[in-house]
C-alpha positions as MATLAB code, in Angstrom:
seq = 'XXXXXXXXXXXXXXXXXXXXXXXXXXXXXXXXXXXXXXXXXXXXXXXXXXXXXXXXXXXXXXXXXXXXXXXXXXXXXXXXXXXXXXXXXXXXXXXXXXXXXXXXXXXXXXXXXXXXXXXXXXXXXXXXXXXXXXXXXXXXXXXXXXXXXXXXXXXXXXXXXXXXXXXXXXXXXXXXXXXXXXXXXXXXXXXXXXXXXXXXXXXXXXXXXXXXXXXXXXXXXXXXXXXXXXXXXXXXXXXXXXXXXXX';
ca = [
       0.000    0.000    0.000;
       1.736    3.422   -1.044;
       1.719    5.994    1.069;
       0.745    9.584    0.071;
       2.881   12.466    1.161;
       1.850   16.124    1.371;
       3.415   18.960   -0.413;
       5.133   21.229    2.178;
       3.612   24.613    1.925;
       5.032   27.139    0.072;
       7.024   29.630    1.587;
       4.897   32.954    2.293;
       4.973   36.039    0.407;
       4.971   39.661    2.109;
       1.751   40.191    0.844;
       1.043   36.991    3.091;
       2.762   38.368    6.023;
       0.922   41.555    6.096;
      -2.786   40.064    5.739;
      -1.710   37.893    8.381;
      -0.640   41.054   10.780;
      -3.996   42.961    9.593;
      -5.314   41.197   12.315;
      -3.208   42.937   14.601;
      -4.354   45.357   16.473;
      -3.142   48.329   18.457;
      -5.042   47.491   21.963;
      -5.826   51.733   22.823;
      -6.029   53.029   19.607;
      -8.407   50.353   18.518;
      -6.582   49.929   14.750;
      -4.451   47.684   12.743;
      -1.059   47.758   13.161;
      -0.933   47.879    9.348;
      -2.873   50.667    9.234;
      -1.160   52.533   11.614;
       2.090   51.938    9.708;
       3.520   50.649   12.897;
       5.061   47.345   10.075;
       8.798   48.888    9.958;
       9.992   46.026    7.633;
       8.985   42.261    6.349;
      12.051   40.078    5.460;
      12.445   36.913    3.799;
      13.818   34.080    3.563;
      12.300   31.113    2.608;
      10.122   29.960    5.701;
      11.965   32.167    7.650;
      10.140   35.608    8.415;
      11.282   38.728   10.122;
       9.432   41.677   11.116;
      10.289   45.032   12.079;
       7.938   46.788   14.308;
       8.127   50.860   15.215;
       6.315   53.035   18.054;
       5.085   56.898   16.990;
       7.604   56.938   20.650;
      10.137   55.397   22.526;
       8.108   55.898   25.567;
       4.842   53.771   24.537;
       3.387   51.886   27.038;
       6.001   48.747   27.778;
       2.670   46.214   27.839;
       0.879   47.788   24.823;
       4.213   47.456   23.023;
       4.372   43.568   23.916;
       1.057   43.062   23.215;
       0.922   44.104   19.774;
       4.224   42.332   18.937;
       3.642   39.214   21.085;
       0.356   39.112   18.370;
       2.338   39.762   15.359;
       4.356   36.667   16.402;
       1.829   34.256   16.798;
      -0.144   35.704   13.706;
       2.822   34.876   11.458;
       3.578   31.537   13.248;
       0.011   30.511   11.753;
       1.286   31.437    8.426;
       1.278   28.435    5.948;
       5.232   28.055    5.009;
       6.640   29.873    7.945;
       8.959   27.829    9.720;
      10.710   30.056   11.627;
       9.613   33.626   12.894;
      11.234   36.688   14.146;
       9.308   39.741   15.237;
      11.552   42.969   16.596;
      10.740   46.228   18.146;
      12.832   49.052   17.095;
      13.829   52.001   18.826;
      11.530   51.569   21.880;
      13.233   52.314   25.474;
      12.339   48.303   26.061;
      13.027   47.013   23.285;
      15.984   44.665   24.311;
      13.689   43.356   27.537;
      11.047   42.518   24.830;
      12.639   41.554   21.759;
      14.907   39.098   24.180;
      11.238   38.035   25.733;
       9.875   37.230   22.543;
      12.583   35.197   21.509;
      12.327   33.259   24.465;
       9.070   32.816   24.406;
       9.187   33.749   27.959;
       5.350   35.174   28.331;
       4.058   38.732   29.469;
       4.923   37.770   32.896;
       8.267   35.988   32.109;
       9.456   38.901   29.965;
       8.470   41.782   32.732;
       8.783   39.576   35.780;
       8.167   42.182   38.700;
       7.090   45.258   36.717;
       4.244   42.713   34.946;
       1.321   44.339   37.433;
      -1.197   42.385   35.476;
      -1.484   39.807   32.766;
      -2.330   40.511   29.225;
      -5.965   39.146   29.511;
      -6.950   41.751   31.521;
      -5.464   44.478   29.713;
      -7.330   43.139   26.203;
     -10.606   42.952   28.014;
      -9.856   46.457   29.428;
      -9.269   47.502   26.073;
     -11.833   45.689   24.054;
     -14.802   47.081   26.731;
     -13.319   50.485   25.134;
     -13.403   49.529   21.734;
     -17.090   48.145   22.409;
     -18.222   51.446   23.975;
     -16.747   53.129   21.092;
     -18.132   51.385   17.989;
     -21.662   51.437   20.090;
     -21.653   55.304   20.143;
     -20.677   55.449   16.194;
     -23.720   53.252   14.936;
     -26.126   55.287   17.554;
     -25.053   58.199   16.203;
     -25.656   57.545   12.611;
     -29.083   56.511   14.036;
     -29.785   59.965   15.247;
     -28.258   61.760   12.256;
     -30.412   59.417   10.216;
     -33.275   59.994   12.221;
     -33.218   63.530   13.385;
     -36.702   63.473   15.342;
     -35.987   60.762   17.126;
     -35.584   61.755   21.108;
     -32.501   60.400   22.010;
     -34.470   58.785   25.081;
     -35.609   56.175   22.808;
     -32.317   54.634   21.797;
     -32.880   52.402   24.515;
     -34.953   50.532   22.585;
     -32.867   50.875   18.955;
     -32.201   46.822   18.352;
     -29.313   45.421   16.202;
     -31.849   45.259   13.355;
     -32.509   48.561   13.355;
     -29.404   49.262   11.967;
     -28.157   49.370    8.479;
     -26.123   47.044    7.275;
     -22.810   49.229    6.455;
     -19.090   49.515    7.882;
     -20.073   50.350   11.531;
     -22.940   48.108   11.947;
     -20.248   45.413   10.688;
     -17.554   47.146   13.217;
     -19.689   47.128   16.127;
     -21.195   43.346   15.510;
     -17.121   42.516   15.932;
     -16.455   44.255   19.108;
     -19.601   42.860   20.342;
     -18.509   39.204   19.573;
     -15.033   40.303   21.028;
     -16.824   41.081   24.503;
     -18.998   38.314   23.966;
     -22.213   39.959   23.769;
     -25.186   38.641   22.008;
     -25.351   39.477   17.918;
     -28.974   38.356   17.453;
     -30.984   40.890   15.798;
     -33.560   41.493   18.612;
     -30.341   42.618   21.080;
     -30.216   45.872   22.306;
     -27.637   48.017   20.880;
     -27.165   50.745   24.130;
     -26.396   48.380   26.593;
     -23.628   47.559   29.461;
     -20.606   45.562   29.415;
     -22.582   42.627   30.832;
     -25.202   43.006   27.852;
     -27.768   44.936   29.938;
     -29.829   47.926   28.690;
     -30.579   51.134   30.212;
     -33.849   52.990   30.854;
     -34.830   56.081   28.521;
     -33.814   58.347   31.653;
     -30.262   57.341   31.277;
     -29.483   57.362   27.831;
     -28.460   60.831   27.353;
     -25.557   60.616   30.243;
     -24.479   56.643   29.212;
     -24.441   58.216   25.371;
     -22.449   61.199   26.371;
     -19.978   59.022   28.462;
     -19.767   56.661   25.432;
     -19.062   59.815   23.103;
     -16.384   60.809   25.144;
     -14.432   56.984   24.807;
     -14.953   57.348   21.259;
     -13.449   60.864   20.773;
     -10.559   59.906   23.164;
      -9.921   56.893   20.618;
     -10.231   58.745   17.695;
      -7.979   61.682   18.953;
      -5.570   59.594   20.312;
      -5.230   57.496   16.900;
      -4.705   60.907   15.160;
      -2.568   62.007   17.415;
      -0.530   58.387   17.175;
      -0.437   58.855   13.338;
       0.794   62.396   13.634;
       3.768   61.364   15.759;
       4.786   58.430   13.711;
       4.869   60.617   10.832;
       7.608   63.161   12.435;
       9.312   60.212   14.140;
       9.879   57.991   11.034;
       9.816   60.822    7.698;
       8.080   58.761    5.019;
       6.047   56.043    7.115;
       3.128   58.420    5.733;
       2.813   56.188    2.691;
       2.333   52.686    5.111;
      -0.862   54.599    6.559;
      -4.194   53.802    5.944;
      -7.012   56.129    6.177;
      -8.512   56.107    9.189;
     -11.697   53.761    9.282;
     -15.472   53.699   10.867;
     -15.514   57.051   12.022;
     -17.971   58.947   13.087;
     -17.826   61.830   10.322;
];
């Protein structure tokens, strides 16, 4: 009886590498880190990939900064062909405690040992909760700017199939999932982390408290962008326009 062999994959292609770290996001600005143009450099070599990550600052947070390229990592090791992977922060004031950490594979907590004051899950569910409140504030506003008669009392009762199907219905039916809230089309839209709604009295404070996360995420990922810009002359061009904004 023969025996049938698979192929090995083929070796991935930049283009592969940087769908792969599309997925990657940027846990406070609430972006890709493609988008951003935080992807320094992709080299090559065979199944061996290498990736050069940059900060708009030297100063970024030290657990944001592992975060996003403790993700890259394990996005790329996914990556059909890649045998061996190498991601890198440049120019960050940790970068040698976290490139060294990543090589290891020592772990959040292995990498920052005593300065680690909390592990990574918390700090994604910290940040997706943000990222939540954010996207719910966009799609309620397009409701009202849609709808200009409508009190905003009665958002209380707006349901996911009251929404249109565009970019930031799609963009808030994600960050839902990500929180693990209910995407059936009878859910509430304004509701709590815990998937609760709020009576018609307290939508106009919860809406403006939810405006003010989104604003703070939107100005910061301007702000980030800005930086980058005057840090790196040229990363301009590895930018993406910003996406599923509230205009």
């Amino acid at each position: 009886m023969s025996t049938l062999t698979r192929a090995p994959a083929p070796a991935p292609t930049e283009a592969d590498v940087r769908r792969a770290l599309d997925a990657v996001m940027d846990p406070e600005l609430d972006q890709p880190v493609t988008d951003l143009g935080f992807v320094r450099s992709v080299a090559l070599d065979g199944g061996r990939v290498e990736v050069h990550l940059r900060l708009p600052t030297s100063f970024c947070s030290p657990n944001f900064a592992y975060l996003m390229a403790s993700d890259s990592k394990d996005a790329l090791a996914t990556l059909p062909g890649a045998t061996h992977v190498v991601v890198e922060l440049d120019d960050h004031h940790d970068s040698a405690i976290i490139n060294a950490g990543l090589a290891a594979d020592a772990g959040y907590r292995g990498t920052f040992r005593h300065e680690a004051e909390e592990g990574l899950d918390e700090l994604r569910e910290t940040f997706r909760r943000k990222a939540h409140t954010a996207a719910m504030e966009r799609a309620l506003t397009a409701v009202l700017r849609e709808r200009p008669d409508l009190p905003e009392t009665e958002l209380a009762e707006i349901r996911l199939w009251d929404l249109p199907g565009d970019a930031t219905t799609a963009a808030l039916l994600r960050r839902r999932a990500a929180v693990g809230l209910s995407n059936a089309a009878d859910a509430l839209v304004l509701v709590d982390h815990d998937g609760v709604g709020h009576a018609p009295e307290q939508v106009p404070l919860v809406l403006r408290r939810a405006r003010s996360t989104r604003i703070s995420v939107d100005g910061n990922a301007h702000f980030c962008r800005g930086l980058l810009r005057t840090r790196y002359p040229g990363s301009e061009k590895d930018q993406s326009p910003m996406k599923e904004h509230t205009p």
